[in-house]
N, C-alpha and C positions, 0 to 999 in steps of 0.2 A: 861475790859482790864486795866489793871497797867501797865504804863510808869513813874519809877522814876522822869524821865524829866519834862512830860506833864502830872501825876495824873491822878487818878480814874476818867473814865466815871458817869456820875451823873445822865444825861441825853442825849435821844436824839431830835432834836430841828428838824426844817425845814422851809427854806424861800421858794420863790414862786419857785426856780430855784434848788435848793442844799437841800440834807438833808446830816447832821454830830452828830456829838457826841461831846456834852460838857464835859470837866473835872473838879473836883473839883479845879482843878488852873487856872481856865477858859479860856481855850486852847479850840480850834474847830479843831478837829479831824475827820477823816474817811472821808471827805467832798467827797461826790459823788452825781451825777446829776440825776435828777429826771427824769422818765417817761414824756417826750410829753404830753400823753394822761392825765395826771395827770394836769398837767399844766394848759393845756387847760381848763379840768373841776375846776380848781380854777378860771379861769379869766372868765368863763363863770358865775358859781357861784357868783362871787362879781360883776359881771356886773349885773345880776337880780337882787342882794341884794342892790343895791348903784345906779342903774336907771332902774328900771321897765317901768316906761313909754317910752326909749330912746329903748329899747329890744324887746317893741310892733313893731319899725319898721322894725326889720329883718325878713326876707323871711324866710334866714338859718343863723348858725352860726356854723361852725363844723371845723375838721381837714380838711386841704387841699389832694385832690387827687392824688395830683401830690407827695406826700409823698414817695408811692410805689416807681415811679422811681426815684427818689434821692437817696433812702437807699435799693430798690430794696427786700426792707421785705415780701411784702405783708399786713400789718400789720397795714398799715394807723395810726402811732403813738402810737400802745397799747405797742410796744416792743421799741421804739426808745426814747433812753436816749437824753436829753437835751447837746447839745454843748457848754460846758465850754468854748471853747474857740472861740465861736460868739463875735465876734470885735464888730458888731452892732446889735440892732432889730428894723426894721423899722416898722411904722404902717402907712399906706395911703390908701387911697382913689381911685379908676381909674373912669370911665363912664363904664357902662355896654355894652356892643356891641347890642344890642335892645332895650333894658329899663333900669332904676334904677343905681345905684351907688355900686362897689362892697367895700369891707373893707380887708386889705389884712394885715396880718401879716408875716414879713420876718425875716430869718436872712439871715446875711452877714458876711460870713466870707471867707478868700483865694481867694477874688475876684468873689465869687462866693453867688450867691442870692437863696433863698429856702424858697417858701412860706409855711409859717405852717400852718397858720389858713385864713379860708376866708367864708368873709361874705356876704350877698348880702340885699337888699332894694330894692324892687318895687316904691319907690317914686320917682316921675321925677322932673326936671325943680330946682326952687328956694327951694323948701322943701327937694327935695330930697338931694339935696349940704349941704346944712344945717344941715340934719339930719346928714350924713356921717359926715361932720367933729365934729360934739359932738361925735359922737360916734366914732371916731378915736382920738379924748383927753381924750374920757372918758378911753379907754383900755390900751391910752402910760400912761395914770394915775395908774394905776391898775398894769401894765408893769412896772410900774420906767422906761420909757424912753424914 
């Protein structure tokens, strides 16, 4: 693409959230939001890559269920573009309803909450608290937030 303006594409780049086009006048361009699914297998990736040991305590770690009816795809995040205009992403912790500690990945945006990713842990008690909160700094680290 040639925009007098904004110069020749040179490259294309991409952060955890957005991929765009660089120009020789170093202008970011075309910026559009990445696949969920994509997402996710980056923050899954750098989390094996950057705490292996902290990864042995997940039971699971995948797209949340509840995807379907939020976006009503079917599609559990293979087809659902990332919300640009997510105000917040939270990352916590709750107690499991029978055992272990879940990990919740949320956005928030329009007053409205939408878990994307969720985790769970078999460990109970003092270990189990413990584990979930490393590993809810470990992914707002990996997250930027």
């Amino acid at each position: 693409m040639i925009n007098r303006e904004l110069g020749t594409v040179v490259s294309h780049k991409s952060d955890l959230y957005t991929e765009y086009d660089v120009t020789d006048k170093h202008y970011c361009i075309n910026e559009k939001p990445r696949k969920l699914i994509d997402i996710f297998n980056d923050v899954n990736k750098q989390l094996k890559e950057k705490y292996p040991k902290l990864c042995e305590g997940f039971d699971y770690f995948s797209l949340s269920a509840s995807l379907d009816h939020f976006y009503d795809s079917g599609s559990r995040g293979t087809e659902i573009l990332w919300n640009m205009d997510t105000a917040w992403t939270a990352v916590y912790y709750v107690t499991g309803g029978s055992e272990g500690y879940y990990i919740h990945v949320s956005s928030i945006h329009d007053d409205k909450h939408k878990l994307l990713f969720l985790g769970k842990t078999l460990r109970e008690g003092e270990a189990g608290i413990s584990w979930a909160e490393q590993m809810v700094a470990a992914i707002s680290r990996i997250m930027n937030v």
